[in-house]
C-alpha positions, -999 to +999 in steps of 0.1 A: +191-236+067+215-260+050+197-288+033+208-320+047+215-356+030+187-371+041+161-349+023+173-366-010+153-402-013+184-415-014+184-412+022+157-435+027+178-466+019+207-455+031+204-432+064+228-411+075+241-410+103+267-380+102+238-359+078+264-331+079+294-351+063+292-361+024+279-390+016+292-416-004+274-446-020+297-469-034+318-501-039+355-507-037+360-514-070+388-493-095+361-464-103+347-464-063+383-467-055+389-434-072+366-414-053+373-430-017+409-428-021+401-392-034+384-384-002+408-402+019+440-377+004+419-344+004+411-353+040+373-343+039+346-354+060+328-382+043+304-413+053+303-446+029+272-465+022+278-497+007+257-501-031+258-540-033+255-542-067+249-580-068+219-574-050+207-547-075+211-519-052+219-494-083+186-498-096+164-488-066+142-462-070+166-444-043+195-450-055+182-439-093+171-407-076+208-398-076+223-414-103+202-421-132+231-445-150+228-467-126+268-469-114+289-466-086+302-444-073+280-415-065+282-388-040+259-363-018+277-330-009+250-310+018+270-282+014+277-276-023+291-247-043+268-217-027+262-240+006+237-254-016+233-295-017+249-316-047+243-349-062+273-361-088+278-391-105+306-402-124+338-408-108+364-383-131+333-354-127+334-365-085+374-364-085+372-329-101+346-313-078+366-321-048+398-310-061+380-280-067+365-281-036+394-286-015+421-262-034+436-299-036+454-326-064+444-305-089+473-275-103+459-242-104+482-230-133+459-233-166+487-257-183+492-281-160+453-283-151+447-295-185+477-317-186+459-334-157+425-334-170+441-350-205+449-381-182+418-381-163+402-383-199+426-409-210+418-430-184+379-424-186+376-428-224+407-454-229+423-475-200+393-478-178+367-493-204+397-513-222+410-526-191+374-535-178+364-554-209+399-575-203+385-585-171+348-593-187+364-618-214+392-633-197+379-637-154+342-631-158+310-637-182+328-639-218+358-659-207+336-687-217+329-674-256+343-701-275+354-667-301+381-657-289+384-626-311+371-603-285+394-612-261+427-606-280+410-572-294+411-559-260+441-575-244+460-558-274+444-525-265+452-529-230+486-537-239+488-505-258+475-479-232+502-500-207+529-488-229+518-454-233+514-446-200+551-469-194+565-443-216+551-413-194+566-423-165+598-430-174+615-402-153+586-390-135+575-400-096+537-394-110+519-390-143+530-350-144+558-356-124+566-344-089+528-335-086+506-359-071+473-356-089+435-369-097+454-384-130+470-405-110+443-411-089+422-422-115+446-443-129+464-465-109+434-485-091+421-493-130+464-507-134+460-529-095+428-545-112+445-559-135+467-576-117+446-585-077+408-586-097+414-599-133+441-620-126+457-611-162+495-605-149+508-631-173+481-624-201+489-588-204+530-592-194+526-570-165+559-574-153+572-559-188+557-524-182+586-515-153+578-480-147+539-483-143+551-507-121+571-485-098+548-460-100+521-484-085+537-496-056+543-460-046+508-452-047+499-483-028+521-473-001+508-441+005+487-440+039+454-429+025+453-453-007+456-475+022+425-465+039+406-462+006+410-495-011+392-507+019+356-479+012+324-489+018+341-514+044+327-555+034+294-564+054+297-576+083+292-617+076 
């Protein structure tokens, strides 16, 4: 008998009510943008359980039980590889389970697997944390550090990894070309952040880095980026 979701304690806080489905627990920020969009593309069968992390949702015993680091987003699959259930953590690890999963997003020829990986790396080691500690010291805690060193540390770093990935797009629809992939699924909600959650178009010359931009506003037209900048829905007020 398949082992369902709620048998992990994480169901205790957050029932499920489609058991079968996979279950997601997370936040519609870039990294839980990742993952929702993710599941919105590979069209998969999925439930969303909203981790307010203001509350401290993320560091309930329940919640732990799945995800010992404490971060969003975090999944639940009660039929993993074997039919067996998984719990995963980390958003690139997620993104490459269900491309595997699915047979989607992800090229099956060895070469362009790894090209895709390399940018999934890129943006887990590089553009995520640089981008996210641009947001920290200009919109949130450290905007008010009278140092301002931190600041321009990162916003030159940021600036950087913009031009890079500027430079591999020119000429290409996505980040490996005509191929849609988890690299730029992984990518493009960390380059929207900058711009709708840190508020750092002008600080970062946004505007300058034309071919991210293009690249953007394709993704945010497509149906099911749509759908998933809007997972776990907000609570109702």
């Amino acid at each position: 008998m398949m082992q369902q979701s709620h048998a992990h304690p994480i169901g205790g806080k957050w029932p499920a009510q489609f058991p079968q489905r996979l279950q997601l627990y997370s936040l519609p920020t870039p990294n839980g943008i990742k993952v929702s969009v993710m599941l919105e593309e590979v069209g998969l069968p999925y439930e969303a359980h909203r981790v307010d992390i203001q509350a401290g949702d993320q560091f309930t015993p329940e919640f732990l039980a799945l995800n010992p680091n404490n971060k969003i987003p975090a999944i639940w699959d009660p039929n993993g590889p074997g039919g067996q259930p998984l719990g995963l953590f980390e958003s690139g690890a997620i993104l490459v389970y269900l491309a595997e999963k699915t047979g989607q997003l992800l090229p099956q020829d060895p070469a362009r697997r790894y090209e895709a990986l390399q940018w999934l790396m890129w943006q887990m080691g590089g553009a995520g944390p640089m981008f996210g500690q641009v947001g920290f010291f200009w919109r949130y805690g450290g905007k008010d550090f009278e140092d301002k060193r931190p600041l321009q540390r990162y916003v030159t770093e940021a600036k950087r990894l913009l031009g890079v990935l500027d430079a591999r797009l020119q000429g290409r629809d996505w980040i490996l070309g005509a191929d849609y992939t988890i690299a730029d699924i992984a990518v493009l909600p960390w380059v929207r952040c900058l711009s709708v959650n840190y508020e750092a178009d002008a600080l970062l010359g946004l505007a300058d880095y034309a071919n991210v931009q293009r690249v953007l506003q394709a993704w945010l037209a497509r149906p099911a980026v749509q759908r998933g900048l809007g997972v776990p829905a907000a609570a109702a007020a």
